[in-house]
C-alpha positions in Angstrom: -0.1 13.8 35.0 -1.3 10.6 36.2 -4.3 11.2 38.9 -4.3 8.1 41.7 -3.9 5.7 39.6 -6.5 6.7 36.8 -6.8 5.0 33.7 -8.0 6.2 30.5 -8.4 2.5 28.4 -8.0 2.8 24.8 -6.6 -0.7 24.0 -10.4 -2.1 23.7 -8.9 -3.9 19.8 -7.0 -5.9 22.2 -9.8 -6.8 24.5 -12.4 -4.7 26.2 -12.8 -3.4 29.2 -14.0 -3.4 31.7 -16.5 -5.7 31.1 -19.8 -5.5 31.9 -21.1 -6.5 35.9 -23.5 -9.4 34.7 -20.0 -11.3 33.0 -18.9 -12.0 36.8 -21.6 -12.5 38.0 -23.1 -15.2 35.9 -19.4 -16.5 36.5 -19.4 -16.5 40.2 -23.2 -17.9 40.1 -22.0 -20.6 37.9 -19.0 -21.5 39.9 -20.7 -21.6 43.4 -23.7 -23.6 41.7 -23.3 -25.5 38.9 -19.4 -26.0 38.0 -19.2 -29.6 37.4 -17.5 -31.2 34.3 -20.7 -31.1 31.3 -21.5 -34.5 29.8 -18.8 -36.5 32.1 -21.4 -38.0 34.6 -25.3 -37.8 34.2 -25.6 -36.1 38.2 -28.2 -32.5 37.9 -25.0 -30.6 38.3 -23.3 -32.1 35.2 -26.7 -31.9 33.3 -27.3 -28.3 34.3 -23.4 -27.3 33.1 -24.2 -29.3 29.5 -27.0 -27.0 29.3 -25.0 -24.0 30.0 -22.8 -24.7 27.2 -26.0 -25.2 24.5 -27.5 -22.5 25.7 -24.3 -20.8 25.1 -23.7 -22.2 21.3 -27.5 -21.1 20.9 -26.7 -17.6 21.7 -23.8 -17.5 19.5 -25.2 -19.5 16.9 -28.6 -17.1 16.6 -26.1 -13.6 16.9 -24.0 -14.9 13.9 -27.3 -15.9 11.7 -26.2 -19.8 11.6 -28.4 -22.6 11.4 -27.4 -25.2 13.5 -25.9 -24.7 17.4 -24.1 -27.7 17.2 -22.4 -26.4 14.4 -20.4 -23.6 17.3 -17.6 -25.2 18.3 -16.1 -23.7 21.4 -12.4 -22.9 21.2 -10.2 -20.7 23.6 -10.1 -18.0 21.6 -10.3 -16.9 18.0 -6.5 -18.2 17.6 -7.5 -20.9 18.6 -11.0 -21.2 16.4 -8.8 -20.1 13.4 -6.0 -23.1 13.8 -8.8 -25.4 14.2 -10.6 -24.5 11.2 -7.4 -24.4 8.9 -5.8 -27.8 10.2 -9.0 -29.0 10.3 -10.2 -28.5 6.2 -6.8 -28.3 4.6 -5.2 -31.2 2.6 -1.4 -31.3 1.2 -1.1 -29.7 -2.3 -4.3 -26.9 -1.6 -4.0 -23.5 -2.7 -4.8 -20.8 0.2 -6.0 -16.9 -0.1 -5.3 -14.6 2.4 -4.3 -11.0 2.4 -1.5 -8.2 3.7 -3.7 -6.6 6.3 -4.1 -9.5 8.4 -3.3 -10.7 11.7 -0.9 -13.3 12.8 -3.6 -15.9 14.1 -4.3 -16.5 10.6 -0.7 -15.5 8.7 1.3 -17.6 10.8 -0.5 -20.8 11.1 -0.8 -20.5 6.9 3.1 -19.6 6.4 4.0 -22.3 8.4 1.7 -24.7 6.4 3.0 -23.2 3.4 6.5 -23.1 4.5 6.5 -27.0 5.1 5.1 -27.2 1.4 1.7 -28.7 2.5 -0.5 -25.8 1.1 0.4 -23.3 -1.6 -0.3 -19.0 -0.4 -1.1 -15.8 -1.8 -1.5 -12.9 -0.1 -3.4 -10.3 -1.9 -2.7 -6.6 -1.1 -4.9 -3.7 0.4 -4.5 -0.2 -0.7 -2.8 2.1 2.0 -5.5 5.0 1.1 -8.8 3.3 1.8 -7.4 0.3 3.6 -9.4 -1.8 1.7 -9.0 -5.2 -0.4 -10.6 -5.6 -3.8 -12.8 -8.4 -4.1 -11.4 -8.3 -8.0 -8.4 -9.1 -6.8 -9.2 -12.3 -4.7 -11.4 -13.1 -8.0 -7.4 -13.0 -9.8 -6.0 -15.7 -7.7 -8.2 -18.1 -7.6 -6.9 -21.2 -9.1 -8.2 -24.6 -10.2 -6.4 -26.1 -6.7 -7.6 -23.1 -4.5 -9.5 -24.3 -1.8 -9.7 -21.6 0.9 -10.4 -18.3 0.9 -9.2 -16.7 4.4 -9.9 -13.2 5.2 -10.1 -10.7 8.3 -13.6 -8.5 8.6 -11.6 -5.6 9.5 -8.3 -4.5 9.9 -6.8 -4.4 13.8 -4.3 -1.4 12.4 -6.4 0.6 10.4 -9.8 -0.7 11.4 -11.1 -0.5 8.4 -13.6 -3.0 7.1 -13.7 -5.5 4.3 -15.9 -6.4 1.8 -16.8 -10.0 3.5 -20.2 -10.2 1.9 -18.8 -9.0 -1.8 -15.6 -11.7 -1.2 -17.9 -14.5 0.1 -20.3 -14.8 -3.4 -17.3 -14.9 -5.4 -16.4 -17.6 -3.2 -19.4 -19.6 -3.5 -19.6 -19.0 -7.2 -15.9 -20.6 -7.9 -16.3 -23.1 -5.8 -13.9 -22.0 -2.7 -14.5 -22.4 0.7 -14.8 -19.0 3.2 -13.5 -18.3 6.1 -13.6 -14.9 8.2 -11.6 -13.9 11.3 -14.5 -11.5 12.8 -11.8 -10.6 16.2 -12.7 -7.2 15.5 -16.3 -7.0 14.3 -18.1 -9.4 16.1 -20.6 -7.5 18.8 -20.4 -4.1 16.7 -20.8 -5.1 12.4 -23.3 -6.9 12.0 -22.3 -10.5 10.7 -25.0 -13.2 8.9 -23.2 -16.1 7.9 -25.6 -17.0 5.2 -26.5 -13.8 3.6 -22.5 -13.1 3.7 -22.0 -16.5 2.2 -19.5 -17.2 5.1 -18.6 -20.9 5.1 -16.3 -20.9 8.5 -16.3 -18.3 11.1 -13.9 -17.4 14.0 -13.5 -15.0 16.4 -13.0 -14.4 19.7 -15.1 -13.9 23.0 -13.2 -11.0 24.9 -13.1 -8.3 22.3 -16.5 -6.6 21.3 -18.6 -9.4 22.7 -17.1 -8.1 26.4 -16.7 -11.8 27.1 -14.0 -12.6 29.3 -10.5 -13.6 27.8 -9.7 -17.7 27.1 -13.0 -17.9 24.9 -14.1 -18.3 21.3 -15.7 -19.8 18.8 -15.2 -21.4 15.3 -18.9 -21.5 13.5 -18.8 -24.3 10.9 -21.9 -23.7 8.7 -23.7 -26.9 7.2 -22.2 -26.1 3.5 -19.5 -27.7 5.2 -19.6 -31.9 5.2 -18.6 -33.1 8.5 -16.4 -35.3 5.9 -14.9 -32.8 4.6 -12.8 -32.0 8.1 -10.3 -33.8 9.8 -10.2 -34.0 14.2 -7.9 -31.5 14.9 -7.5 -32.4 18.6 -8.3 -35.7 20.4 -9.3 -36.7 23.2 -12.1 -37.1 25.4 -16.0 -35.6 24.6 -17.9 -37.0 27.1 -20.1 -39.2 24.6 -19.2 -42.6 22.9 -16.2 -43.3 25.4 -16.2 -46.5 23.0 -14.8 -45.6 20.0 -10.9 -45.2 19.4 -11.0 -42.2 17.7 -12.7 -38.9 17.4 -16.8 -39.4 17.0 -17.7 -37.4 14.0 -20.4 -35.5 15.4 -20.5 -32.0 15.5 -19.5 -30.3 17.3 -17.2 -32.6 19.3 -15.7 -33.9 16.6 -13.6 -30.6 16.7 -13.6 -30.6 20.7 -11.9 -32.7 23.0 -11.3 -32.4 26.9 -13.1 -30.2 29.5 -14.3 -26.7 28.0 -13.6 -23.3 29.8 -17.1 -23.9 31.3 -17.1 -20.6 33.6 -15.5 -18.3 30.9 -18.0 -19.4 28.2 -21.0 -18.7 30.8 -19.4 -15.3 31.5 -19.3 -15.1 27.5 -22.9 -15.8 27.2 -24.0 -13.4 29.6 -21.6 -10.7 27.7 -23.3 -11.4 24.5 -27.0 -11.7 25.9 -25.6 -7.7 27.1 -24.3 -6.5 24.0 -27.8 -7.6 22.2 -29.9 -5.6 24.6 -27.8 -2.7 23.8 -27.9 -3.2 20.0 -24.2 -3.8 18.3 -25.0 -1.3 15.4 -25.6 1.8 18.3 -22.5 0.5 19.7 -20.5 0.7 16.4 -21.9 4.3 15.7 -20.3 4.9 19.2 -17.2 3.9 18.3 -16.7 5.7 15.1 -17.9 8.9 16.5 -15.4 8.1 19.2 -12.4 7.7 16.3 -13.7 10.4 14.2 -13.2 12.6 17.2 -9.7 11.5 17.6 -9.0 12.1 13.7 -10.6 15.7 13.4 -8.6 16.5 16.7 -5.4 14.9 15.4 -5.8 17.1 12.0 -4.7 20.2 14.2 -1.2 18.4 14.6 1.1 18.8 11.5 3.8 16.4 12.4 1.2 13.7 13.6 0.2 11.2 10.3 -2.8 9.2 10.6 -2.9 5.8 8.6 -5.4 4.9 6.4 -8.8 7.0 5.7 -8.6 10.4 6.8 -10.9 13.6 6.8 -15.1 14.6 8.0 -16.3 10.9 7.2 -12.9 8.6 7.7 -14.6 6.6 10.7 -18.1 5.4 8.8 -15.5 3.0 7.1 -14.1 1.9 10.2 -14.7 -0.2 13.4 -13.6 1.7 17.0 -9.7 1.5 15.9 -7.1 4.1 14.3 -3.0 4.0 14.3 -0.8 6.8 13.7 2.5 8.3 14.5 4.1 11.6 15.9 7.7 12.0 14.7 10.1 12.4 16.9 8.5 10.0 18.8 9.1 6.3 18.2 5.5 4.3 19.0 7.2 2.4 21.7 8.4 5.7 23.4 5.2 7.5 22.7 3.2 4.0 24.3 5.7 4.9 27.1 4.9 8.6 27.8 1.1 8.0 27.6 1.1 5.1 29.8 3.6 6.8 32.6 3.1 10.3 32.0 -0.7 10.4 31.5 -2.1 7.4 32.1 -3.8 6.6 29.0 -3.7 3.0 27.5 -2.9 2.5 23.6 -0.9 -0.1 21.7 2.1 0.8 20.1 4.2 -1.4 17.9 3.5 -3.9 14.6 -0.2 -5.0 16.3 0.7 -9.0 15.3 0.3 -7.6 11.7 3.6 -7.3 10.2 2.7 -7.7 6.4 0.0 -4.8 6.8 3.3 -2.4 8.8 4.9 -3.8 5.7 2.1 -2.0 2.9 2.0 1.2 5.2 5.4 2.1 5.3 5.7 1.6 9.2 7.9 -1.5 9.4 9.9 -2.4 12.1 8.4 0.3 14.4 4.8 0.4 13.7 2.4 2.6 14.8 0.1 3.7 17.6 -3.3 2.0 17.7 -5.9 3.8 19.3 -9.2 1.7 20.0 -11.9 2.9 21.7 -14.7 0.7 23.1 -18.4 0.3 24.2 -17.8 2.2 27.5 -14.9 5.1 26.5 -16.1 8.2 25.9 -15.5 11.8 24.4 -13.9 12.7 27.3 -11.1 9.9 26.8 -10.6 10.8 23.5 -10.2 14.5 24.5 -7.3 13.6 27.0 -5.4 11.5 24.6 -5.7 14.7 22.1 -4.3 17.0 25.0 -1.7 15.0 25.9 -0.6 14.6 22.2 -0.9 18.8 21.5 1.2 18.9 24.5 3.9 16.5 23.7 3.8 17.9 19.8 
């Protein structure tokens, strides 16, 4: 039963916490100090938040291997980043790659697109076993009009992790522009946007990066032509009030209006924190973590785990596994952790329909478990009791 209120958290795919103490307090530092509006006056205080923010895109820029900081556009989250970056390089009559196993930040802004005929799709499958797409099989639908290739680093159902580096030179031979939603890799994989041949990468600041939520980031790496893009959003940048439409300069050609200048000080204090504590030891946490859950799980016949399974299922994997435990429905099984034990999961279709669709578990889904940078063994061992109890 439920202990004053205690809360075991294991819903870390849908944003971590808690968050580290230096997040609000950089935030509360910034906001009794230096919250003015960055490059709208030329004041110290205004100076001082402008520098915030480079700071901020230099931090992001170095962790993701990019070249240039004002190629890190700041966007309120990886949504966000994601619509940016495909209204802002598409053009009517384009063919567009994606796959089954992603999320709805980047399958619904495409279906729509496609759906009002502007852009051709395909969506290339994943294989229920391993979770994983073939990179032969993006090579297969690339057409003469393909001009995007847009693929998740790893799976928010399954966790399991795609072959971005493999994807991205087939890219780069043929021609086709890359882009990777890193929502659930970025602070544990390790990401390199040039040795991955990455052309556009988005992701969120509240996840792994233990950011605070309303915070992201669209990297545009310089293989991309400023000419190439079109202004998503309009408005004003703070520079060259003059001219009557966007100034192409990066990156506020693909900004406009007054940042989130407190959440993206909290994010750079949340990155600078997940650096000193090395994202790889962090992801080796993780997967011990879900490896735990899957050789405890194993003692439940009834309970079906999706995706890899067995001594060495979570070295494929970032911190997240779903599964199900007939009778229960994932809704009602969400319900009696939550109210009965007081454990946090996810249960439902995760914003990933199509990939529900590949595994079988559509309309109801599955239970996601996702453990994070502070869960522990302990967590994972009450979820496991409460599961052999209700089983």
């Amino acid at each position: 039963m439920v202990v004053d209120g205690e809360v075991t958290y294991l819903d870390n795919a849908a944003t971590s916490w808690p968050k580290p103490p230096v997040v609000a307090e950089a935030m509360s530092n910034f906001l009794a100090q230096e919250a003015a509006n960055p490059g709208r006056a030329g004041h110290r205080m205004a100076v001082a938040a402008e520098k915030m923010l480079d700071s901020v895109r230099k931090i992001l820029t170095d962790f993701v291997g990019g070249t240039d900081l004002h190629r890190m556009v700041l966007a309120m989250n990886g949504t966000d980043a994601l619509n940016i970056a495909f209204k802002s390089i598409l053009r009517p009559g384009d063919h567009v790659i994606t796959s089954m196993v992603e999320h709805n930040s980047v399958s619904r802004p495409l279906q729509a697109m496609a759906d009002a005929r502007f852009i051709e799709l395909t969506r290339v499958d994943f294989s229920p076993q391993t979770g994983v797409i073939d990179p032969a099989d993006i090579a297969k639908a690339i057409t003469p009009r393909t001009r995007l290739i847009a693929l998740t680093h790893a799976s928010n159902v399954l966790g399991t992790i795609q072959p971005i580096r493999e994807v991205g030179l087939i890219a780069r031979e043929r021609g086709v522009r890359f882009l990777v939603d890193a929502a659930q890799t970025i602070g544990v994989v390790p990401i390199h946007v040039v040795n991955d041949a990455i052309d556009i990468l988005a992701f969120p600041g509240h996840k792994s990066l233990l950011g605070p939520t309303g915070t992201g980031a669209l990297y545009v790496h310089t293989t991309i032509d400023i000419g190439e893009l079109a202004a998503f959003r309009e408005g004003g940048t703070g520079g060259d009030s003059g001219s009557p439409t966007q100034p192409r300069l990066m990156p506020y050609f693909l900004e406009a209006g007054t940042p989130n200048t407190v959440g993206i000080c909290g994010l750079g204090a949340a990155v600078k924190y997940v650096t000193d504590h090395s994202p790889l030891k962090t992801l080796h946490h993780e997967q011990q973590l879900v490896q735990r859950f899957i050789d405890g799980a194993g003692e439940l016949d009834q309970l079906t785990i999706y995706g890899p399974t067995g001594s060495d299922a979570s070295r494929c994997r970032v911190g997240t596994v779903s599964f199900n435990l007939p009778p229960y429905s994932p809704q009602e099984l969400g319900a009696i952790l939550d109210d009965s034990f007081g454990i946090a999961i996810r249960p439902g279709l995760h914003c990933a329909p199509y990939a529900h669709k590949t595994l079988g578990t559509y309309p109801d889904g599955a239970v996601r478990v996702s453990p994070g940078f502070f869960s522990t063994a302990d967590d994972i061992d009450k979820l496991l009791a409460a599961l052999h109890q209700m089983g």
